[in-house]
N, C-alpha and C positions, 0 to 999 in steps of 0.2 A: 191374411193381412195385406200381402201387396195386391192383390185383388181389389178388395174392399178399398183402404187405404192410399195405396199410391198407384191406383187405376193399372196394373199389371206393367208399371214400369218398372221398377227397382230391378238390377241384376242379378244384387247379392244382398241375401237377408242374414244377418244374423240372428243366431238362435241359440237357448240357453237350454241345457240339461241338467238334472243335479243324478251324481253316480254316488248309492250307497257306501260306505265304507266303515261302517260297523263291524262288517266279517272281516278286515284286515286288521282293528284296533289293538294292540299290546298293552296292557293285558284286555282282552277278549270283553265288549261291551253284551251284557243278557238283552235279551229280546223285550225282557220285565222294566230297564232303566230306559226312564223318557231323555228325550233331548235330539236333537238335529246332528249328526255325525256325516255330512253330507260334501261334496266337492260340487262348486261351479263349473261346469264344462261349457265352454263356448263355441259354437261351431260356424262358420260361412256359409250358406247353404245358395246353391245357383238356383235364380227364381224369372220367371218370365210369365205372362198373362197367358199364357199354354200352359204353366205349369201344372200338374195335376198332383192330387196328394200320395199319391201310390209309388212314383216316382219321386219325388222329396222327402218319403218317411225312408224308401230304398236306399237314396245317398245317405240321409243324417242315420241311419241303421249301422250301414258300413262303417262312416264316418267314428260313430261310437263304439262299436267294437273293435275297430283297429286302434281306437284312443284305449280301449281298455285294454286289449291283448298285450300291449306295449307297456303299460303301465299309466298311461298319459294321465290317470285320474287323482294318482298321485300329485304328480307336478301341477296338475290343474288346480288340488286343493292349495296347493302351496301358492298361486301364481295370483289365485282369486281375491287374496288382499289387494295386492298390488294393481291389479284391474280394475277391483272396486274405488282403491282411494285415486287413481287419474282420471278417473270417470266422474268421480266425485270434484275433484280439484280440475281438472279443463272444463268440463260443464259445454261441450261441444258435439256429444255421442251420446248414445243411449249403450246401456249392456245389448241388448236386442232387439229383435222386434218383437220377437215371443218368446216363451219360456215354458218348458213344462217338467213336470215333475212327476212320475209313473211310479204306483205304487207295488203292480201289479196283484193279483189276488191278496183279499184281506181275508185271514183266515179266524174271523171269528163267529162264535155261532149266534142266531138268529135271536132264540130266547133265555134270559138268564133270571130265572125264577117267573115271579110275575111282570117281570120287566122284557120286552121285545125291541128287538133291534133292527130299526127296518129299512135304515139307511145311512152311511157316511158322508160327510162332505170334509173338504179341508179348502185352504185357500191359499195361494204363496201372496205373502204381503209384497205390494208394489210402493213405486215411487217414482216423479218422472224423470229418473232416469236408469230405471229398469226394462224391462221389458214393456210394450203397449199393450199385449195381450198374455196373460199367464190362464195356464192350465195344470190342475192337478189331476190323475188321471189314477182309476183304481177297478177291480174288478170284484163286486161284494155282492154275494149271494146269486151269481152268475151270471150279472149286468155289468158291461163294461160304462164306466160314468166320468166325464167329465166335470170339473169345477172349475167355469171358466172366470178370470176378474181382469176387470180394466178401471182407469182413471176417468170417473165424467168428466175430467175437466179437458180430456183428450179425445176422447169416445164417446159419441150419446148413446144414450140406450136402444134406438131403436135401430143406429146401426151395428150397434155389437149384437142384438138380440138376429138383423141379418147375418152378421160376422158369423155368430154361434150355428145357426139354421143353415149355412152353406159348411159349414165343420161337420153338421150332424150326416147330411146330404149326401159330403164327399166318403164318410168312414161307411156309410151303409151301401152307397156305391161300390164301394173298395170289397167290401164283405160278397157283396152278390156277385161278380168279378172272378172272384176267387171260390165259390162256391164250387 
């Protein structure tokens, strides 16, 4: 986004994560009951037109496990009202610039009777003043897949569709890297 967006100037990007907390719920929520049981986490992340993704996922990496080792996911569920309605009421900030939301592996199987299951997607609903670029992010049948969403009336398509083709660019980059 600050690439794309704001020509690799921005310092500090904000960025939003959401931390499950199902397995913490009293009494204990089943894997079987739908519903959202999720904390807003907001992070600062240092950003410059050098910036590379490998390095940005490393700080917001650390950044989130030491929010979580600490408990910080807690307070953050608590804090995200609070966040959300002066974001709402000053109307001068956005939550982010992006947002994602990692599902990691989905563990369901492929065929269920005559019916086959050949793909998931999900979407985090925006608004302008959410994030400008959300991503859902999931690992299903051993493809890691993005769900990326933005606002046209903020984004056109042909440069999010660039936005999106430098994301894919940089994580396949990052893969052969590390091979």
């Amino acid at each position: 986004m600050n690439n794309h967006k704001y020509g690799g100037k921005k310092e500090l990007l904000r960025t939003v994560q959401f931390a499950n907390l199902r397995s913490y719920l009293v009494p204990p929520i089943s894997d079987t009951d739908l519903g959202s049981y999720i904390a807003l986490m907001r992070f600062t992340v240092p950003s410059s037109s050098g910036s590379d993704i490998g390095s940005m996922a490393t700080f917001l990496d650390n950044q989130l496990l030491s929010a979580s080792r600490k408990g910080d996911k807690f307070i953050f569920a608590f804090l995200s009202k609070i966040l959300v309605k002066k974001t709402i009421r000053e109307h001068k900030t956005r939550l982010g610039a992006t947002a994602l939301s990692y599902a990691g592996p989905i563990m369901l199987k492929t065929d269920y009777g005559k019916t086959r299951l050949t793909d998931i997607h999900g979407y985090i609903t925006n608004n302008c003043l959410g994030a400008e670029l959300t991503a859902f992010g999931k690992i299903f049948n051993g493809r890691l897949c993005l769900d990326l969403n933005f606002l046209a009336e903020e984004l056109s398509l042909e440069k999010a569709a660039i936005i999106a083709e430098d994301i894919q660019l940089s994580l396949l980059n990052l893969v052969r890297e590390n091979e």
